[in-house]
C-alpha positions in Angstrom: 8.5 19.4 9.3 8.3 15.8 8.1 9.3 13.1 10.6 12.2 10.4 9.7 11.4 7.6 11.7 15.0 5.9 12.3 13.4 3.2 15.4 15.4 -0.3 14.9 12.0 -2.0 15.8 9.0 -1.6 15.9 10.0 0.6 13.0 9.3 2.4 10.3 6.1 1.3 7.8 5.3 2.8 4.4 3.0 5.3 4.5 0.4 3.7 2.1 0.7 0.5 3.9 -0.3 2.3 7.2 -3.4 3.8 5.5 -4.6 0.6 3.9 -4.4 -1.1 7.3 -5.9 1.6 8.7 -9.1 1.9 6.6 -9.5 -2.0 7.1 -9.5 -1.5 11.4 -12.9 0.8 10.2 -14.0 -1.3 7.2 -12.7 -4.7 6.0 -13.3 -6.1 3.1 -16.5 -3.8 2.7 -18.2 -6.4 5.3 -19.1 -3.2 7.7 -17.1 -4.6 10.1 -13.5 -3.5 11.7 -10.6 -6.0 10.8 -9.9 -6.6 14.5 -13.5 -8.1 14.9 -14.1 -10.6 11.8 -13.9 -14.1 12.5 -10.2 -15.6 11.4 -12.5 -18.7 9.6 -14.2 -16.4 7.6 -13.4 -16.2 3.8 -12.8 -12.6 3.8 -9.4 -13.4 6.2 -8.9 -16.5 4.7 -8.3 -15.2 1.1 -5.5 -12.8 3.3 -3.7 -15.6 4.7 -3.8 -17.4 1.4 -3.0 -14.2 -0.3 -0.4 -13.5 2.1 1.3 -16.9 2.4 1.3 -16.9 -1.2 3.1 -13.3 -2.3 5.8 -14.3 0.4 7.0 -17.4 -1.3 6.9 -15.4 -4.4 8.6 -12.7 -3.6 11.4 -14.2 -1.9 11.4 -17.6 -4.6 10.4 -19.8 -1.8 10.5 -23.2 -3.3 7.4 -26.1 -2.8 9.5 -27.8 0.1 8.8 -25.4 2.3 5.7 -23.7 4.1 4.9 -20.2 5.3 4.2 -19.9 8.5 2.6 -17.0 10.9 3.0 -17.5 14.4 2.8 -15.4 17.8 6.0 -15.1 20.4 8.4 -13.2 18.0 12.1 -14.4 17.4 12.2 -14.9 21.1 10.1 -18.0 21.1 12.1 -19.1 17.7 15.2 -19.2 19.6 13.7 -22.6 21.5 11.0 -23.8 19.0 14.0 -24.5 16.3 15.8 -25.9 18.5 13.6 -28.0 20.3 12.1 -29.2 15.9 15.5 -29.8 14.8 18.2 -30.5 17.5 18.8 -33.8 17.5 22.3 -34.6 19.3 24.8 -30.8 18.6 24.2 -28.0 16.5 26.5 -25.4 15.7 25.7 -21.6 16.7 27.7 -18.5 15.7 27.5 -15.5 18.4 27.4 -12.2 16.5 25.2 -10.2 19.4 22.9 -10.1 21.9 20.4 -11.9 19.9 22.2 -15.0 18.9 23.8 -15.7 22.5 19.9 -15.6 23.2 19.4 -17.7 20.7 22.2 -20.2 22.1 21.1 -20.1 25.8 17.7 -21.5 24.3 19.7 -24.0 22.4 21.5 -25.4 25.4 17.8 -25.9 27.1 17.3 -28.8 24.1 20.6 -30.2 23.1 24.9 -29.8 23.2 25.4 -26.6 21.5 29.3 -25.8 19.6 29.6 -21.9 19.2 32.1 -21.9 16.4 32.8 -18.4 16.7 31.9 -15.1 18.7 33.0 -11.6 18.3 31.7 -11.0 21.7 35.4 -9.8 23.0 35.7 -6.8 20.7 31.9 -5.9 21.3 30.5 -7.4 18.5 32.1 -5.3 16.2 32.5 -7.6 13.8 31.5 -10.7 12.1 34.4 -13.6 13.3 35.8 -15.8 10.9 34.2 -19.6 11.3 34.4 -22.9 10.3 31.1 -25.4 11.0 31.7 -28.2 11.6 30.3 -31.6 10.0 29.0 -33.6 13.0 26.1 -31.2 14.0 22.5 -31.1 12.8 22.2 -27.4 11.7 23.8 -24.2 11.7 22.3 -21.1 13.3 23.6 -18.1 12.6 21.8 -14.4 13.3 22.0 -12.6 9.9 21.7 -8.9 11.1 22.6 -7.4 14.3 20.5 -4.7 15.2 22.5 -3.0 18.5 25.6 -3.7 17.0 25.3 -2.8 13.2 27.0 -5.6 12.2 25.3 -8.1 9.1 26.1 -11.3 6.7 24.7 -10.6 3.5 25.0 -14.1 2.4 24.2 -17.9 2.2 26.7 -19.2 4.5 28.9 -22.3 2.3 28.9 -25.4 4.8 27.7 -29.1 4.6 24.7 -29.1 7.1 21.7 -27.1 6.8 21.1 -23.9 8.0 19.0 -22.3 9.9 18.8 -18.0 10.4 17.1 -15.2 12.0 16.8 -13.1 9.7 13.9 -10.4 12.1 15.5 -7.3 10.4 16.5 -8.0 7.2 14.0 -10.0 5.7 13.1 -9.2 2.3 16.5 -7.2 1.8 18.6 -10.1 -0.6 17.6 -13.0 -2.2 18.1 -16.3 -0.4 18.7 -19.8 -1.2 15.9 -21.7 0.4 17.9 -25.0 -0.8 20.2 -24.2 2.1 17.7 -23.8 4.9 15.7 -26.0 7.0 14.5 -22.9 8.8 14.6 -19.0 8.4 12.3 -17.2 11.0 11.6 -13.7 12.6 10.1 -10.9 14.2 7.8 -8.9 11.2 7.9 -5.8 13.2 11.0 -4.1 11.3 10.9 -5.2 7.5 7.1 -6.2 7.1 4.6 -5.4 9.6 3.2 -4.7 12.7 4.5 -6.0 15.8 2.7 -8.7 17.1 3.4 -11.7 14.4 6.7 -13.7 13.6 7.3 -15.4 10.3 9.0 -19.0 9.8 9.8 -20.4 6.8 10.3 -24.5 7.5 11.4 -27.3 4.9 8.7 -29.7 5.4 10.8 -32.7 5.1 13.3 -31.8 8.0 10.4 -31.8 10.4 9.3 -34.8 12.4 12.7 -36.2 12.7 13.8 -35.5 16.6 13.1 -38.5 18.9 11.4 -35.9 22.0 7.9 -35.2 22.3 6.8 -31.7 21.3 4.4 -29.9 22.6 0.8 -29.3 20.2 1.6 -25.6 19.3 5.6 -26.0 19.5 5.3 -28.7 16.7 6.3 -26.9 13.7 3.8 -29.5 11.8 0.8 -28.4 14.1 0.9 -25.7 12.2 2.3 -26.7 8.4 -1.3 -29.3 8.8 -3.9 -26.8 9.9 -2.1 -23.7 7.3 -1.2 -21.5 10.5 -4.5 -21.3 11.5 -4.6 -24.1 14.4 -5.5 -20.9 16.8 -6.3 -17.5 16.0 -3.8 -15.6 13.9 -2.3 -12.5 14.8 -5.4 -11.0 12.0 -4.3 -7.3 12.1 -0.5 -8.0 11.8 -1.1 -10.2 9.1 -2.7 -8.2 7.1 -0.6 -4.9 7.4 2.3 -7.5 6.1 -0.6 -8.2 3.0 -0.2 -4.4 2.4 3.7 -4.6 3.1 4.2 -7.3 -0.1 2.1 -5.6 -2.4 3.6 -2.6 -2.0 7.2 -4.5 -2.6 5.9 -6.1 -5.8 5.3 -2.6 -7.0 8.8 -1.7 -5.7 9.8 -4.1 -7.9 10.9 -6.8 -5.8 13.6 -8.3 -4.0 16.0 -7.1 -6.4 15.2 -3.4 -6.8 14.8 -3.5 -2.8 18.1 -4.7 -2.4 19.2 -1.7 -5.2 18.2 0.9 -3.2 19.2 -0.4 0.2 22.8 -0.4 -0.8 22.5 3.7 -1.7 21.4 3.9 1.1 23.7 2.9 3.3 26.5 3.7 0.7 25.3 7.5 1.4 24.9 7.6 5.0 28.4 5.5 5.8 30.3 7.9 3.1 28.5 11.1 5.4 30.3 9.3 8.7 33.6 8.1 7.0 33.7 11.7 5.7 32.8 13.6 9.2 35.4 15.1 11.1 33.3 14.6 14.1 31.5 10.7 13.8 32.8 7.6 13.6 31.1 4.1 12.8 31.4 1.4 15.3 31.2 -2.0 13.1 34.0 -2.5 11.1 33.7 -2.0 7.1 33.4 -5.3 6.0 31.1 -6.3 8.5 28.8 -3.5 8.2 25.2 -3.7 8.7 22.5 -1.9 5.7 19.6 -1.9 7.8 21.3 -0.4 11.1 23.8 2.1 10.8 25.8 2.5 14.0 27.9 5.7 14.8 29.6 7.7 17.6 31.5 10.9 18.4 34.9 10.8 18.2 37.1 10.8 21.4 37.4 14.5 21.3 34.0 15.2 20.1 32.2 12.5 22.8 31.0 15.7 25.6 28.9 16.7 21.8 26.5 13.6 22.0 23.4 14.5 23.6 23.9 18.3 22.1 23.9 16.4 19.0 21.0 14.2 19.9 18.9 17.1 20.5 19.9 18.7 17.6 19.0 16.0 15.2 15.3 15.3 17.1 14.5 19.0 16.8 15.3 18.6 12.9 12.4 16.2 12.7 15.7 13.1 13.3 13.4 10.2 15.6 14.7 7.4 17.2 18.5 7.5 16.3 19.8 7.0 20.3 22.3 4.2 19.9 21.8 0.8 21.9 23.3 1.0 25.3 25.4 -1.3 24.4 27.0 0.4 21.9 26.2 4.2 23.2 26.3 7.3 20.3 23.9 7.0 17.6 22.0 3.9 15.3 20.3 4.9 12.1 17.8 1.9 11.4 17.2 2.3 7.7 14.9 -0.5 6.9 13.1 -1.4 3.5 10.4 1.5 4.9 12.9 4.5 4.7 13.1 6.8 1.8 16.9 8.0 0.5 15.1 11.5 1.0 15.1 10.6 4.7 18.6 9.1 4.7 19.9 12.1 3.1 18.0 14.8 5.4 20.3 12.7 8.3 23.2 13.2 6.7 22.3 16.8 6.2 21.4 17.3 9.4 24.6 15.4 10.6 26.7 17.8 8.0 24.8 21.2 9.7 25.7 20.2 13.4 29.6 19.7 12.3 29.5 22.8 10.5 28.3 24.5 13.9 30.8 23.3 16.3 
């Protein structure tokens, strides 16, 4: 029985990818030594952070302005280090879910913050209509909500730059770098290991705040020394080497964003269908990477029956959130439409038995 790994992070990884990494831990580079032991100076881990750095702007049409970095402290740290590189007097902050009310609690440690919008009454079950506003240095906004389901597939339209997580659904759509002064995240769902966090900066937004910042919260520390001022995160870094090639082969961004959308189109029509499940975030707010569901009201006693059911069909890591209870199917870049569609199977035998 093949296991469909459905974990919203650290998540799924292509199974070629894993095996490539894992060959380099024994061997790297035909050196005779393990991956996790080379020196980060040396050439042979150079050329993969040059390689690396390099297939990432490619992939995603990252333009000359701005720089690849690879940092440690995940989308956690990001939530302050933006700030604290490009708050100057107010930004405004949209709050979508647990992560971006993080996000704006860091925020408020550096500068006046203006939420313009939250969805945070109805449970984040939906994307709230907003309006930025002109006066403010940047816009955050989160673009996928992992507990809640919930995503903006889009370049928000406003007259101050922008600045995203974008942890979970990176690599998923293209994106207008022309828009952005920052996009950053968490590599552990849609590119690698955990353990390393990506941020894509415009190099001519940085410098501009009036505070000091500290050596290795300086977004320029970094840009200068080609994210090698300490040592890298080496092993994460090169299991997101293997994680470009192997979209390159996909076909890219656009082919990736193809089969996404079949995706979820397949397993939303198997819960819109069900007599028995229900989705939590509202249609046009829905999320592509994580697929939130419950039992109906007279179905809810079925849950953990269901649960049980699903992981002894081979069905891993589909508990909802706690905030959000039932079910979450994280269907990142990583997960087959033969897995998708043995869930829905599964989902289609257990409402067949009760």
């Amino acid at each position: 029985m093949k296991i469909r790994n459905f974990s919203a992070g650290p998540s799924i990884l292509n199974e070629g990818v894993i095996k490539k990494s894992a060959e380099a831990v024994l061997n790297f580079a035909d050196t005779g030594l393990s991956l996790i032991e080379v020196s980060h100076r040396g050439k042979p881990f150079v050329a993969v952070m040059d390689e690396t750095q390099a297939l990432f702007k490619e992939l995603l049409n990252i333009p000359d302005t701005h720089e690849v970095l690879f940092l440690g402290g995940g989308a956690s740290l990001q939530f302050y280090q933006s700030a604290l590189n490009f708050l100057k007097t107010k930004a405004a902050y949209l709050d979508t879910g647990s992560w971006s009310s993080k996000a704006i609690k860091e925020a408020k440690l550096v500068g006046e913050v203006e939420v313009v919008a939250s969805s945070k009454a109805d449970n984040y079950s939906h994307i709230p209509e907003f309006t930025v506003p002109e006066d403010v240095d940047y816009f955050h906004y989160t673009s996928n909500n992992t507990i809640y389901g919930t995503e903006i597939r889009y370049d928000p339209d406003c007259k101050v730059p922008l600045i995203s997580d974008m942890s979970s659904d990176i690599f998923t759509r293209e994106i207008d770098f022309s828009k952005y002064i920052c996009v950053y995240g968490g590599a552990q769902k849609n590119l690698a290991a955990a353990g390393v966090t990506f941020v894509i900066v415009k190099k001519d937004a940085l410098g501009k705040v009036d505070r000091p910042l500290p050596t290795m919260l300086n977004y320029q520390t970094h840009v200068d020394k080609g994210s090698m001022f300490n040592t890298p995160p080496v092993f994460p870094i090169y299991v997101a080497l293997q994680t470009l090639k192997w979209y390159k082969e996909l076909g890219g961004v656009k082919e990736i964003e193809k089969l996404n959308e079949q995706k979820a189109k397949e397993l939303y029509a198997a819960i819109d269908e069900s007599k028995i499940f229900r989705g939590t975030a509202e249609k046009d707010s829905r999320s592509i990477m994580n697929v939130c569901f419950v039992m109906k009201d007279e179905y809810k006693e079925k849950e953990a029956e269901f649960l049980e059911f699903a992981t002894s069909r081979g069905m891993s890591a589909i508990k909802g959130h706690r905030s959000v209870g039932g079910f979450r199917a994280s269907i990142y870049n990583a997960m087959d439409i033969e897995g998708v569609r043995d869930l829905v199977k599964v989902m289609k035998d257990f409402e067949k038995k009760i």
